[in-house]
N, C-alpha and C positions, 0 to 999 in steps of 0.2 A: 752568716746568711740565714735568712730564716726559710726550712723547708715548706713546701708549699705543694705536698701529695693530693692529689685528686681526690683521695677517698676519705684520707680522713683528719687531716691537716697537721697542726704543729702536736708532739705528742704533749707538751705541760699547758696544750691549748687555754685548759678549767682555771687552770693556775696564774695563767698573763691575765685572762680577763680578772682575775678577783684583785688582782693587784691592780688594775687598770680603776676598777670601781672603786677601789680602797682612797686612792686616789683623786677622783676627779669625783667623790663627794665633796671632796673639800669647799668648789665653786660654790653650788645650791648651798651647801651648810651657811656660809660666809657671807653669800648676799642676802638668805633669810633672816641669819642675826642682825645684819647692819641695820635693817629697817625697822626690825623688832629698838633696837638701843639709840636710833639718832635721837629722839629728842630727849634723850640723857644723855646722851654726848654733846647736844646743844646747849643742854643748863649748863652743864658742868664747865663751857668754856664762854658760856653766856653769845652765844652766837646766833644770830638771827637765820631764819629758815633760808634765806636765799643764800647765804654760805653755805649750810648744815648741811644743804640738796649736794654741795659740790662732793659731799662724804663715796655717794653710793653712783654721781654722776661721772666721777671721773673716771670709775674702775670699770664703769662699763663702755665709756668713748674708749679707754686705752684695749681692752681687751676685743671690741668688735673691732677697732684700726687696726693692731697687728695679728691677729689670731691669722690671717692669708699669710703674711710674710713668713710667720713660725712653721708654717703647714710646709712651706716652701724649702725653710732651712731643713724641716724636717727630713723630707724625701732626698736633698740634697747630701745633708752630713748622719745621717739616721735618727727612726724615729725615738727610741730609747734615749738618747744624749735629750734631746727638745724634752722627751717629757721627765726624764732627773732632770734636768735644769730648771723646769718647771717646779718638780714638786719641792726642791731645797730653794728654791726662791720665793717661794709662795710662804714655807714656815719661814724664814729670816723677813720677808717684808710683814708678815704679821705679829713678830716683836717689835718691828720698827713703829707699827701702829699703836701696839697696848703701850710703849712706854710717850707717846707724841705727847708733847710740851706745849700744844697750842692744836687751833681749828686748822689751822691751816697747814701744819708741820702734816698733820693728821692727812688732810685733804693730797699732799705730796707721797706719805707713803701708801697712799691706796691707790695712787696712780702705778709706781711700783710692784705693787699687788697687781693691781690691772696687769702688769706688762707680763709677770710670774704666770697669771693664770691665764691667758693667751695661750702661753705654751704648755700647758697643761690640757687645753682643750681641743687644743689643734689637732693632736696626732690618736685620739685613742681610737677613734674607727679606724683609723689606718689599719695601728697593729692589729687591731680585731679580722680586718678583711684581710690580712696577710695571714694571720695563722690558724683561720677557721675556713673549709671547704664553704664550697658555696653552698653547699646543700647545707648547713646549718650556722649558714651569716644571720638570718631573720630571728634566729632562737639566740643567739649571741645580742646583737645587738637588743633583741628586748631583755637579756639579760642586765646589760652593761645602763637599760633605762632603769636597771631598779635603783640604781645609784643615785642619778638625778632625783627620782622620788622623794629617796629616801630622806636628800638632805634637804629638800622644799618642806618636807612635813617635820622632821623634827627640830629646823632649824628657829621656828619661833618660840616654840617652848622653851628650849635650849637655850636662846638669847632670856629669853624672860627671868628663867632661874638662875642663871649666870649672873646677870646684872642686880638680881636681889637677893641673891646670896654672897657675891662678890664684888663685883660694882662692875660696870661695862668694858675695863678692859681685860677681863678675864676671859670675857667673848669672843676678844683675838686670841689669844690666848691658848684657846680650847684645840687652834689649829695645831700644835707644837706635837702631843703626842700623835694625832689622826697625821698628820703628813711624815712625822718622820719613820713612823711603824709603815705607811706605804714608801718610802723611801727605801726603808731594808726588804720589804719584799720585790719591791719591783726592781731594787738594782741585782736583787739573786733569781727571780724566774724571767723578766723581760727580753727578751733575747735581741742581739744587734744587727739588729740591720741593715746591712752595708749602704751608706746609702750608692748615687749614684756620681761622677764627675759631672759638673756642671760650675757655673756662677751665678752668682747673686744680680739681681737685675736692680740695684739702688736708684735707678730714676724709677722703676716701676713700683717701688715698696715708696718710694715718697712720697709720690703722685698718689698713689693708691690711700694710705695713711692721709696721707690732707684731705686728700677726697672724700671718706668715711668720716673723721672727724669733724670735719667743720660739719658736714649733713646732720651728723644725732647733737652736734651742739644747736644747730639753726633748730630742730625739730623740738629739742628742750627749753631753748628761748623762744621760739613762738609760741612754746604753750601758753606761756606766763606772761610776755610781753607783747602778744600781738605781731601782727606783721608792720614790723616799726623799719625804721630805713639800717637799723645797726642788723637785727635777722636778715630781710633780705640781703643784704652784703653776705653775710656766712654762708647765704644758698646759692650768690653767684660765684662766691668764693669756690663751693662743694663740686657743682657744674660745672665749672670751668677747671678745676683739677680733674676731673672723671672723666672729661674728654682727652685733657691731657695723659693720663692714666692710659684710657683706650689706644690713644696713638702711640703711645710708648710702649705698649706690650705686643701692638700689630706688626712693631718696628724691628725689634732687639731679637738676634738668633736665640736667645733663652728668656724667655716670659718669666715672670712669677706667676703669672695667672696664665695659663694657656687659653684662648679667645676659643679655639678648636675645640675643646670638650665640649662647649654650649652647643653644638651639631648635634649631641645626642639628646635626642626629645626626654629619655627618661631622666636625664643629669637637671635637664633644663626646668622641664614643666617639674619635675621632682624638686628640684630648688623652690619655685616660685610658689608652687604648693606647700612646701614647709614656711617660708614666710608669713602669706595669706593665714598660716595654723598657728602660726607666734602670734601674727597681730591679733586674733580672735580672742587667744587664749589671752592676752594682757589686759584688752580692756576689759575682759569678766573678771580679773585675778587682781586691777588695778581698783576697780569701782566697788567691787563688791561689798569689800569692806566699809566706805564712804556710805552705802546704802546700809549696812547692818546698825551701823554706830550711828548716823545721825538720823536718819528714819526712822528706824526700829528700834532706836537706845540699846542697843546690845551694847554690854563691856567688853573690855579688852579680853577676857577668857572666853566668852561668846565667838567672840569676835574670831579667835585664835582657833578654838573647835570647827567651829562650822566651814571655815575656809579650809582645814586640813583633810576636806574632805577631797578636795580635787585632786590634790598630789597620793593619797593612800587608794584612791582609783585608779590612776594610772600605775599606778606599786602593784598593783593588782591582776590586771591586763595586760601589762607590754610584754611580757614573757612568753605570753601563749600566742597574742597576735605576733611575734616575730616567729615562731612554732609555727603555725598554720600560713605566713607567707609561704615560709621553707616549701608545703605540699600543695597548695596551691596557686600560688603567684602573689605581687605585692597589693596587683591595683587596686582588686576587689577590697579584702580587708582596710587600704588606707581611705579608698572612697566611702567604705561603710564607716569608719570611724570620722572622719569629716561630716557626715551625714548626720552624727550621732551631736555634733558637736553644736552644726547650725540650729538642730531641733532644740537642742539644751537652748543655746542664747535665744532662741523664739518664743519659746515657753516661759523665759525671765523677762524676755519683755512685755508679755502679754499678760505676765501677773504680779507684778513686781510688790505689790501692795499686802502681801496677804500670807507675808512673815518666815522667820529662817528656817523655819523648818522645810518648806517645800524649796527655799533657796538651795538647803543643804545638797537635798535631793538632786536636784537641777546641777548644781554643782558636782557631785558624785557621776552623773550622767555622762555633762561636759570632759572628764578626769577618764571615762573609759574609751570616750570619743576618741580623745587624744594619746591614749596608749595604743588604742588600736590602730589609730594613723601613723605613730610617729615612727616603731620599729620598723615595718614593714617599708616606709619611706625612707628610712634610712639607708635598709639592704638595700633597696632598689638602686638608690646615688649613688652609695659606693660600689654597686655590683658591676656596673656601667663605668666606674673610671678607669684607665686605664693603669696598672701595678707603678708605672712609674711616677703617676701623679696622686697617689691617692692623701699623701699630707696634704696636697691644695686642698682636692675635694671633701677632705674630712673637715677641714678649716674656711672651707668652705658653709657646710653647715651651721660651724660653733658661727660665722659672722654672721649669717642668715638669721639664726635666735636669737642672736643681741637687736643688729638691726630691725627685726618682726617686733621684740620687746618694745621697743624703744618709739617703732612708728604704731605700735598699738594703746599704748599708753597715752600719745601725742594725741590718736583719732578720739580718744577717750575723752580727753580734758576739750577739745573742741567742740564737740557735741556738748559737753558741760555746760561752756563758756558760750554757747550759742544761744542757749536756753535759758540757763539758772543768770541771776544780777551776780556779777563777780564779788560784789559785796557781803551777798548770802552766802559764798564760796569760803568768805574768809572767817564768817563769824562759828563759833563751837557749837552754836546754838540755830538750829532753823525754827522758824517760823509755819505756820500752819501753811499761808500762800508761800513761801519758797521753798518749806516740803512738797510743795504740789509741785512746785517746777522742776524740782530737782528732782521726782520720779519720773515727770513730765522725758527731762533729758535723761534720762538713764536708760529709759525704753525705747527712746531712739538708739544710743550707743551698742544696747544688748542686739537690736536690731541691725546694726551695721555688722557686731561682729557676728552675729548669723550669717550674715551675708561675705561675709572673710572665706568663714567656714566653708559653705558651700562654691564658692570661685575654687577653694583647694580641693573641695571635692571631685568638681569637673575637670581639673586639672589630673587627678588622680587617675579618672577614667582613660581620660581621653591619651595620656603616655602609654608607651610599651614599656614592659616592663618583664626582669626577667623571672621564668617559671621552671618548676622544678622538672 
């Protein structure tokens, strides 16, 4: 059992969390390579882009559909087993990847990966909120963000020199010694935590799963396809499993999702406020790029610098904003960094013309916005769920960032596709009038996700939340 003293929490408290980061770098590492090498993993198997997309699309539908169920088994059977199961699943399906014989073998074991790293991300705020006193969950959790940073900023250099010193399956690859060295240490400091008697709710993990999946598949085929009759199908498919979902979890003596937490304002607006701060942060993290490279002719190393400026801001911040939740509460700090975040996208859209350097800036901005939001919103969720659920509500979060990801990239390409001629979208080269449009729609997008930002802002104020 894990102790759980008032004053001053687990004694190898320093010790789980390094282990916990050691580990659950591996996600950001992995989905920064993949994007950095698909379109050398697309020569190499000669696969056209609407395959190639399924490389980095599948790992993210498998891991936002069961990251709740994992959260579940977690608290159920304990968190330690979910997250070693995680982390020897996640090295074995990333040999499965570097040795894949085809596009599509490939496409099957990063679904795999998907399912591996699910349970990698589901449970680490748990053990965090189990073995760190409250009075210093805010300074934890911004610790455990320096891991996410980390592996956002080095993960495209990393893929870059891999795949040109190696060739792109060495990229998976890289995962073998970083997961199995968090393996030895996390199977000797993580401690067990018993979980509790219960059952598995299999209508509600079904329901739940179809209902997530078909949604970020509908939201990924109407980027590209329009609202055609095969999309909306997948969104009355989504909706009508989430109702089913709903009723099934209102119904069953044991939920996998308990309906009940959503009572508390800070779980809830806390939730919906972390959403609102994924979608912001994807369509700046998703476009930005697209604006460096085909507006401003920056290269791939341009291109690689100046974006790394977001994540080495947040590497920067999240430490001290979960620190200063700890003495003053969460709201303040997460609505100033929402704050910080709307001003960044307002600022890109108001000058988008007038080159990377002030983008960098803006981006560097955006990157402290969101360190300063994100810990302090973390403590707060977790603070507020109740010991016996806190696997949901930690997997609760991890589905929140995929899902935010996923419908902020979607808001991105729409604003695109609203403005620019799809035709300009697909050629390598723009033209003087479809650069104009295509800044045209960019400063609307930056402009929506300002407006992300600030809904999480108010969101932030307006919850209770706890203080120290």
């Amino acid at each position: 059992m894990l102790p759980s003293p008032p004053d001053a929490g687990h004694p190898r408290k320093y010790r789980i969390l390094a282990a916990l980061m050691l580990g659950s770098v591996l996600g950001p590492i992995d989905g920064s390579i993949v994007n950095v090498v698909l379109p050398t993993i697309a020569r190499t198997f000669s696969a056209d882009l609407a395959t190639a997309q399924w490389v980095p699309m599948i790992y993210l539908v498998t891991i936002g559909s069961l990251a709740l169920f994992f959260g579940r088994l977690g608290d159920l059977w304990g968190h330690r087993k979910i997250f070693l199961s995680g982390l020897i699943g996640f090295v074995a399906a990333s040999v499965l990847c570097a040795a894949s014989p085809s596009i599509h073998a490939l496409v099957l074991f990063r679904a795999v990966q998907g399912l591996a790293a699910g349970m990698l991300m589901s449970v680490p705020l748990a053990i965090v909120t189990g073995v760190f006193p409250a009075a210093e969950r805010g300074r934890a959790m911004g610790l455990y963000a320096i891991s996410i940073s980390v592996g956002l900023a080095t993960g495209p250099s990393l893929g870059g020199f891999l795949t040109a010193a190696f060739g792109w399956r060495s990229a998976f690859l890289i995962n073998l010694p970083i997961g199995l060295a968090a393996f030895a240490f996390a199977r000797k400091v993580v401690p067990d935590r018993t979980g509790r008697p219960g059952r598995i709710d299999f209508a509600g993990a079904a329901t739940g799963f179809g209902a997530l999946s078909t949604l970020l598949l509908f939201v990924n085929r109407a980027q590209q396809e329009g609202w055609t009759g095969a999309t909306l199908s997948l969104l009355a498919v989504s909706l009508l499993l989430g109702g089913t979902f709903l009723a099934v979890e209102r119904r069953v003596a044991e939920p996998m999702l308990e309906l009940a937490l959503f009572r508390s304002t800070t779980l809830s607006l806390g939730v919906l406020a972390a959403l609102l701060n994924f979608m912001s942060q994807y369509v700046i993290v998703f476009l930005t790029p697209f604006y460096l490279a085909r507006v401003l002719h920056a290269g791939p190393g341009r291109v690689g610098l100046v974006m790394t400026a977001f994540p080495l801001a947040v590497l920067c911040v999240a430490p001290f904003a979960g620190a200063l939740s700890d003495r003053i509460g969460t709201a303040g700090p997460a609505a100033a960094g929402t704050g910080l975040c709307a001003a960044a996208s307002f600022l890109m859209a108001a000058g988008t013309e007038t080159g990377s350097l002030r983008t960098e800036v803006l981006l560097a901005l955006f990157g402290l916005g969101t360190g300063l939001f994100q810990s302090p919103n973390n403590s707060a969720v977790m603070g507020s769920a109740p010991r016996e659920h806190l696997g949901v509500v930690s997997s609760l979060l991890g589905t929140t960032r995929t899902v935010g990801m996923v419908l902020g990239v979607a808001a991105a390409g729409a604003f695109l596709y609203a403005v620019v001629p799809a035709a300009a979208l697909r050629t390598p080269e723009l033209s003087a009038a479809d650069a104009e449009g295509f800044v045209h729609g960019l400063r609307h997008a930056y402009a929506a996700a300002g407006a992300f930002a600030a809904a999480a802002g108010l969101f932030s104020l307006v919850r209770s939340g706890p203080r120290k």
